[in-house]
N, C-alpha and C positions, 0 to 999 in steps of 0.2 A: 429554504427548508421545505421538503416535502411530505406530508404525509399520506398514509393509506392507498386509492389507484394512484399509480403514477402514468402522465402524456408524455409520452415519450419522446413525442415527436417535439415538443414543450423542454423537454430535461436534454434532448441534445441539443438542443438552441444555446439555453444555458450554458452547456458544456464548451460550445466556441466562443461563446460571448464572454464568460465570467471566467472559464477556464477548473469550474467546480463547478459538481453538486452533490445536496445531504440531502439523502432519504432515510426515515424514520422508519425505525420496524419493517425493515427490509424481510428477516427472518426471526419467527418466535422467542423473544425475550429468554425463553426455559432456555430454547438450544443454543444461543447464544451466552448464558451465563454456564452451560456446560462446557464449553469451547474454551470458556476463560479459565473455568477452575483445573480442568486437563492442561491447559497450558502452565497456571500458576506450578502446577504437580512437577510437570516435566523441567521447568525453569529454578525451583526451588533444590534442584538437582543439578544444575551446571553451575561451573567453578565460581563462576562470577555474579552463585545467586548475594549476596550480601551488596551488591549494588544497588542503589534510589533506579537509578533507570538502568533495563536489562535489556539485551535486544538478542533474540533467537532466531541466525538463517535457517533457512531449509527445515521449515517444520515436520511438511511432510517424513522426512528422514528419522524423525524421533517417534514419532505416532501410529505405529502397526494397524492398529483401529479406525484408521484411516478419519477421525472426527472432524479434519476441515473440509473434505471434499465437496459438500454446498457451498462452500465459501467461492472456490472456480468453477461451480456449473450453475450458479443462480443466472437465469434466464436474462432479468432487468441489467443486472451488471455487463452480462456478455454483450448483449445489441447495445449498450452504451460506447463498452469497448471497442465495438467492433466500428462505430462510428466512428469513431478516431484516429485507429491504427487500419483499417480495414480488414478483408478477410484474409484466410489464414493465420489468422495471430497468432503468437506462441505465447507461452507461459515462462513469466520471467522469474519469479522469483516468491515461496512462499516465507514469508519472516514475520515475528512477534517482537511486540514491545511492552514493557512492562513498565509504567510511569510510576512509583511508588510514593508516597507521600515523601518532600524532600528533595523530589527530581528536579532538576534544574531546567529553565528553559532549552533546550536545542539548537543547534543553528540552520539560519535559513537557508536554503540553498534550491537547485530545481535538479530534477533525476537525470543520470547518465542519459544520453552522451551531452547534454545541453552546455553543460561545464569548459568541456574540449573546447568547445569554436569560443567561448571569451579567452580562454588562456594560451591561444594562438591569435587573438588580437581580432576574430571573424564575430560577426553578428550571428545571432542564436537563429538560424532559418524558419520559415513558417510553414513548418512540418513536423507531427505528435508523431515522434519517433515511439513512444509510448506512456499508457495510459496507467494510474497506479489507483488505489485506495485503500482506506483505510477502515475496514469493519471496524464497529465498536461494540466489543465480548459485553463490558461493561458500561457504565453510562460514561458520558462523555459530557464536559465542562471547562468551561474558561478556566477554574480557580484550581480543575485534577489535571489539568495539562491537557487539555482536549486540539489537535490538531488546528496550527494558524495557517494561515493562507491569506496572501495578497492579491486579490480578483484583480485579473486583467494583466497580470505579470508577463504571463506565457506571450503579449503581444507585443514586448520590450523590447526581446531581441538580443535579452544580457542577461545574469545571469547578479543576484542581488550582491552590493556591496561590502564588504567585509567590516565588519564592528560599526555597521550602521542600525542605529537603534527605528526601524520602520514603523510607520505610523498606519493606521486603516487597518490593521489585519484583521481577519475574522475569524472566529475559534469555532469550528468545527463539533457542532452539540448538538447530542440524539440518547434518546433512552437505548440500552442492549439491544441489539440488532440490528441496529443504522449502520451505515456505510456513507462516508466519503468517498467520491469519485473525483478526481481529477487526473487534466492532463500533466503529462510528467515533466514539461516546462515551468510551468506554474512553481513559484516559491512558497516554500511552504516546510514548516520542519514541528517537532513537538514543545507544545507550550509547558509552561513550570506547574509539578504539582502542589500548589499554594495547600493542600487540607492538609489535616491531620492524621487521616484515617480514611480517605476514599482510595481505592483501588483505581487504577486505570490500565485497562490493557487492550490492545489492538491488532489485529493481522491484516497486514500488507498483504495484497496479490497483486501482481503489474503482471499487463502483456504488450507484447513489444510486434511491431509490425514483422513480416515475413521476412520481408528483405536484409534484415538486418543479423548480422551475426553474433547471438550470444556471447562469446566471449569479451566482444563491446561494451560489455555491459558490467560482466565482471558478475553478475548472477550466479548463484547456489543452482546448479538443473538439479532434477532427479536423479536418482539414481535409476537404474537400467530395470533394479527388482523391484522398485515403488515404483515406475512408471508403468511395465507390465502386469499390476495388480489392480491399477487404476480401471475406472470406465472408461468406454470407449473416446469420448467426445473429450475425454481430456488427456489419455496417449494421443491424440490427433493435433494436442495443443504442445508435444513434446516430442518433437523432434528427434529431438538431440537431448542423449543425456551423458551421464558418467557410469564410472563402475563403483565409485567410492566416495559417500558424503565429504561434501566441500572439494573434489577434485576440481580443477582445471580440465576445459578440452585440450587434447594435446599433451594433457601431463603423463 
């Protein structure tokens, strides 16, 4: 866990070695708990708000006000990023999560495409196809379901075992405005919210190396008119978009 400056040079060491890292008070606790309540607004509005855990693609698409756009242009996140997947990354994918008191553990698993090579019977290669994390709007706790992860996963080469109960995980805790970085090998899914009354909610933003084609991935793009109302340094991160929330390329 890191707080206050961070060495960067220090935190991608980390990021090849452990396969994570949590930084505290990435951005301003205020703006961070506004991030959460705009989200809570926007989610208490889709079909499936009366779910314990809600999970919202394509933020961006709901939000005119455009309120997560720090979320992909903070500085410390990008050269993380960009360590891993290298230059030109794209923008895979913006989604929320909503862990409500009652939420049930999750299950572990590691990010597209890692899945593919165990279910053709290939070892996971040693290559960050991409990189994901997990801001935290609100605080973050083992007991509100705060993000697990098994350091060192990403160097297996598989991809975690089905109804196996894992031992060692580590739960992902930071006051509003931390973020979880990891690589998108790495096993890792959301923990149970054991309170009564804490809130927990999170946005995912992954980006995924050049080379790789979107559709791979099965990713929400932009839309064509949220991605031309963006700044510059993040149309540069989108390539490729749609015409119509949740399309397919090709559709």
């Amino acid at each position: 866990m890191h707080d206050g400056l961070f060495d960067l040079d220090e935190l991608k060491a980390e990021l090849d070695e452990y396969g994570f890292v949590v930084l505290h008070n990435l951005i301003p606790a205020e703006q961070a708990q506004h991030m959460a309540d705009r989200l809570m607004d926007i989610m208490n509005r889709q079909p499936d708000a009366e779910k314990p855990y809600q999970n919202l693609r394509g933020v961006f698409n709901y939000d005119p006000q455009d309120t997560f756009v720090p979320l992909v242009t903070n500085s410390i996140y990008l050269e993380l990023a960009q360590h891993l997947v290298g230059e030109g990354m794209q923008m895979a994918e913006v989604g929320a999560v909503w862990n409500k008191p009652g939420a049930p553990v999750g299950g572990l698993h590691a990010d597209v495409p890692a899945g593919w090579f165990s279910q053709s019977g290939r070892p996971v290669p040693d290559v960050c196809f991409m990189v994901n994390c997990i801001w935290m709007l609100t605080e973050f706790t083992r007991d509100n379901g705060g993000t697990l992860l098994m350091p060192f996963s990403q160097h297996s080469h598989r991809v975690p075992r089905a109804k196996v109960a894992y031992r060692h995980l580590v739960a992902a805790e930071g006051p509003p405005g931390s973020i979880v970085i990891f690589n998108g090998s790495i096993w890792h899914g959301c923990g149970a919210n054991q309170t009564r009354n804490k809130q927990r909610v999170g946005v995912s933003s992954g980006f995924f190396a050049q080379w790789m084609d979107p559709r791979a991935g099965g990713w929400y793009l932009l839309t064509r008119e949220v991605r031309d109302r963006m700044p510059p340094e993040v149309q540069a991160m989108n390539r490729q978009v749609v015409e119509r929330p949740g399309q397919k390329i090709g559709d």
